[in-house]
N, C-alpha and C positions, 0 to 999 in steps of 0.2 A: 191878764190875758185870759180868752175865754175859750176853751179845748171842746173839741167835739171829737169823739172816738169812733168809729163803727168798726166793730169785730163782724167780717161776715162769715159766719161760722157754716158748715154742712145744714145745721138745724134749724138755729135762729141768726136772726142779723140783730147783733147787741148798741146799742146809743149808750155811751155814758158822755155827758157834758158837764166839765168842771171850770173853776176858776182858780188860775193859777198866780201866786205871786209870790217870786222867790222860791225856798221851800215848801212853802204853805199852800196848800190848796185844799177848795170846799167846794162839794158835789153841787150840780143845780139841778141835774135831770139825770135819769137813767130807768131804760126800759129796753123791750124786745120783743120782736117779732118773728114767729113762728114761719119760716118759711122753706124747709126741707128740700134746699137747692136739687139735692142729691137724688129725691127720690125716684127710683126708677129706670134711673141712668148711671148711677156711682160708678159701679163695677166695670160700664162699659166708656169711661171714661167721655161720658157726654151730661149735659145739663139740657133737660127735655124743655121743650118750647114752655108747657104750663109752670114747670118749676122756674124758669127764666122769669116768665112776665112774674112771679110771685115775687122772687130776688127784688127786678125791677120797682115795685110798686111797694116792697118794703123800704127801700133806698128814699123812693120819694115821700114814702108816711117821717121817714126821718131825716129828710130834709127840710119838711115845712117847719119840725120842732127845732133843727139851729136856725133857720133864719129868723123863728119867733124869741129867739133867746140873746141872737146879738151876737155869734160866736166869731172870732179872730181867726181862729185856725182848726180847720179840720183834717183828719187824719181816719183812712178807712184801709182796713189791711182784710185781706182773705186770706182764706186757708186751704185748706184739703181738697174741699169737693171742688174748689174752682183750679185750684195747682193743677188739681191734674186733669182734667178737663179738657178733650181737643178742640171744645169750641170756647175755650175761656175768655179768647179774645174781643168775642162776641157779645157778653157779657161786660167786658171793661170798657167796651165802642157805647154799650147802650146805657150804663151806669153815668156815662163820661154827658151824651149826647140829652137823656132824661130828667137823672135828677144833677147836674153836672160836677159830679165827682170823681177825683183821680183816684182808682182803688190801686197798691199796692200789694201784690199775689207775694207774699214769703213763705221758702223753706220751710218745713219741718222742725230743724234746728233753731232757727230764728224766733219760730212760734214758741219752743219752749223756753226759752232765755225770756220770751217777754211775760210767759208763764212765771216763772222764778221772780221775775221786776215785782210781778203783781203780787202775788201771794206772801214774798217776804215782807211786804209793810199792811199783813193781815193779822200778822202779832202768832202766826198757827206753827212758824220755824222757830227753832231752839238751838242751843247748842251741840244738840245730837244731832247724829244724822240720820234723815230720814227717805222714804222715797215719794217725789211728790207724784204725782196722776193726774192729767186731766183726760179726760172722755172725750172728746167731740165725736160728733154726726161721721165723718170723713176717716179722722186719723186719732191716734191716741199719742200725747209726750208724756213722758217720764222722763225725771229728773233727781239727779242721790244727790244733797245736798245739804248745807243746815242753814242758821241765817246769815253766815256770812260768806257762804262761796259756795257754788254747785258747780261739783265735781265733776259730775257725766252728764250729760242727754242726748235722750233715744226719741225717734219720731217713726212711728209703724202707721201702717196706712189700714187699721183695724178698726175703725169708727163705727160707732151702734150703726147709724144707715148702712154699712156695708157690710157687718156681720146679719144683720136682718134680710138685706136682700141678695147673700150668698146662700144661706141655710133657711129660710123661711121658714121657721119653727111655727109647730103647732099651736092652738090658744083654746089653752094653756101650753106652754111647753112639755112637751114631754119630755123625762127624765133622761133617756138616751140619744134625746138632739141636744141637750142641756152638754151632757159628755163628749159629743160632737164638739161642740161649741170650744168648752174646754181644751180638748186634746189641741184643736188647733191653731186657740191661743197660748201655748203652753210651749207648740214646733215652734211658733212663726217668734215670741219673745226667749227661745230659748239663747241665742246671743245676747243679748242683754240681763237672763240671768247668770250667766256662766261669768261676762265681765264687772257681775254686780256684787257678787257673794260676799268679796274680800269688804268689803264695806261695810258690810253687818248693817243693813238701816233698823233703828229702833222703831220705829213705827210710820202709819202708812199717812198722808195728809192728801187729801182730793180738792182739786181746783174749781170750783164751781159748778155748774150743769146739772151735773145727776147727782154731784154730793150736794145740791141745797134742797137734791130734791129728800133725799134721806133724812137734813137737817127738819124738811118739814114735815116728816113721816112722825120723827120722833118728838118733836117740840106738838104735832099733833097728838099726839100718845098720851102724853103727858101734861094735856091741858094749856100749854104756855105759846099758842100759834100765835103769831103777830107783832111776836118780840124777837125776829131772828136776830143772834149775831154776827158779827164779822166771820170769829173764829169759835168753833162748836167741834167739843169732843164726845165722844161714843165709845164704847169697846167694840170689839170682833163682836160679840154673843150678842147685840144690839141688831150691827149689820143683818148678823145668820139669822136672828128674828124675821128682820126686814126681806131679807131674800126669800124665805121661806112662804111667807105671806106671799110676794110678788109671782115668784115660780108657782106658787099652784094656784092662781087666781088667772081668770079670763080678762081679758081687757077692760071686755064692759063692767066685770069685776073690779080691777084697777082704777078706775074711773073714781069708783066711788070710796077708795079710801081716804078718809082724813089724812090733809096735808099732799095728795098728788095733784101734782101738774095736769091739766087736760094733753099739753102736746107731749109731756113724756112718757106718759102711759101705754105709748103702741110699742116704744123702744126699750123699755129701760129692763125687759128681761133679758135684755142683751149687754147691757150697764152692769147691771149685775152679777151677770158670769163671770164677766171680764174683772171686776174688783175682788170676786170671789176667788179666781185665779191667781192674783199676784197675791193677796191675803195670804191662801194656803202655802204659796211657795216661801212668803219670805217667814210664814208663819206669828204674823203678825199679830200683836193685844190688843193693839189702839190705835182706831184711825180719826182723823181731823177735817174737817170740812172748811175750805176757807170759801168765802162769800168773794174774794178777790180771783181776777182768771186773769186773760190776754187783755181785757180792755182796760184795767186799771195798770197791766204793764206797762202797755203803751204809756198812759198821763203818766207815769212815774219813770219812766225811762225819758223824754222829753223833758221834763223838770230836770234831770239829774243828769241832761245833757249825753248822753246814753243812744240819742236817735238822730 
């Protein structure tokens, strides 16, 4: 059977299309589209007309690739910027009516369970435990877990699009919106460190997005671009490098570092706070970048009958 995924994330809308038989299954496609549902409206819980037709017309760019692949069963879930959305509906009439797909709006919670589906068969979980992170555009999940059971998840509505367009930091950032930034990720996760502590996680592992985009800062660094892996390890002092670089450079500065993305170059000194905040709290040595996120949950919760 031949699986089509769309993650419609705050930022991008992600395509992975696999085949599946049994336990086994082999990727045929996967790619993404740059499309920042969110901007401009996150906060005020709306999806502006020009971010919609973008939505829109990413849907139909990834619907011409399943029907050129032959796919059985498609599956499209949103997240954050569309959850909470008062015109979301308008969105899932015109997804439904355009490119004609039923999209699935899930929790929070649900997101990161399929977070956890994904990442644990990225080979980046161990027998300790650790805290996993994904970033999105809209929301941020965390998860304490190791590979064989996750214990807690949290889902905060703190996504690079909406710490950007609550504080619209200077470019460069300057050092005391940097500490803004900070302090009120710091209030707003303070419940989930206060029920996380007894847990001691040994190290940090990041779910895709902005950690591949770190993976390709450093595999840039170090001459080796073009060979990502699945699962890629760094210390903190790697990170504080990478942050350091990112916070005191301008966009159009950004732009031009080996290994950045062009669409995460507007957000990701906002990515960066926010990892650098949970780092410092849990005091963290090592963190892990898994190439798996929500869309490879999805195919691996569906194979393992899970969905």
């Amino acid at each position: 059977m031949n699986v089509a995924v769309i993650d419609c994330g705050t930022n991008t809308f992600n395509l992975l299309i696999a085949s599946l038989e049994g336990s086994r299954y082999s990727l045929l496609h996967s790619s993404k589209v740059a499309v920042k549902i969110g901007k401009g409206g996150i906060n005020n819980a709306q999806i502006l007309p020009d971010a919609m037709d973008r939505a829109i017309n990413a849907l139909i760019q990834h619907r011409e690739k399943i029907d050129s692949l032959g796919v059985d069963k498609v599956l499209v879930f949103a997240t954050s910027a569309v959850r909470s959305a008062d015109n979301k509906e308008e969105f899932i009439s015109r997804a439904k009516k355009e490119a004609g797909f039923d999209v699935t709006v899930i929790p929070g919670e649900r997101e990161a369970e399929l977070i956890y589906e994904g990442v644990k068969e990225s080979g980046s979980l161990t027998d300790e435990t650790c805290l996993l992170m994904d970033i999105g555009g809209g929301s941020c999940e965390f998860i304490i877990c190791n590979k064989q059971e996750a214990f807690a998840r949290f889902s905060y509505e703190i996504g690079v699009s909406r710490l950007i367009d609550k504080f619209n930091p200077s470019n460069p950032v300057k050092e005391e919106e940097a500490e803004t930034i900070n302090r009120y990720l710091q209030e707003t996760l303070a419940p989930m460190f206060e029920q996380t502590k007894h847990f001691r996680p040994s190290f940090l592992v990041g779910s895709s997005g902005t950690f591949d985009t770190f993976t390709d800062l450093l595999l840039a660094e170090s001459g080796h671009e073009g060979n990502k892996p699945i699962e890629f390890e760094y210390s903190v002092d790697d990170f504080r490098r990478i942050y350091a670089k990112i916070m005191s450079s301008t966009l159009e500065e950004r732009l031009q570092i080996p290994g950045m993305a062009a669409f995460r170059a507007e957000m990701i000194t906002a990515s960066v706070i926010a990892v650098k905040t949970v780092a410092d709290q849990y005091q963290f040595q090592t963190i892990k970048s898994s190439a798996y996120s929500m869309k490879e949950g999805i195919l691996f919760a569906l194979r393992d009958g899970k969905l």
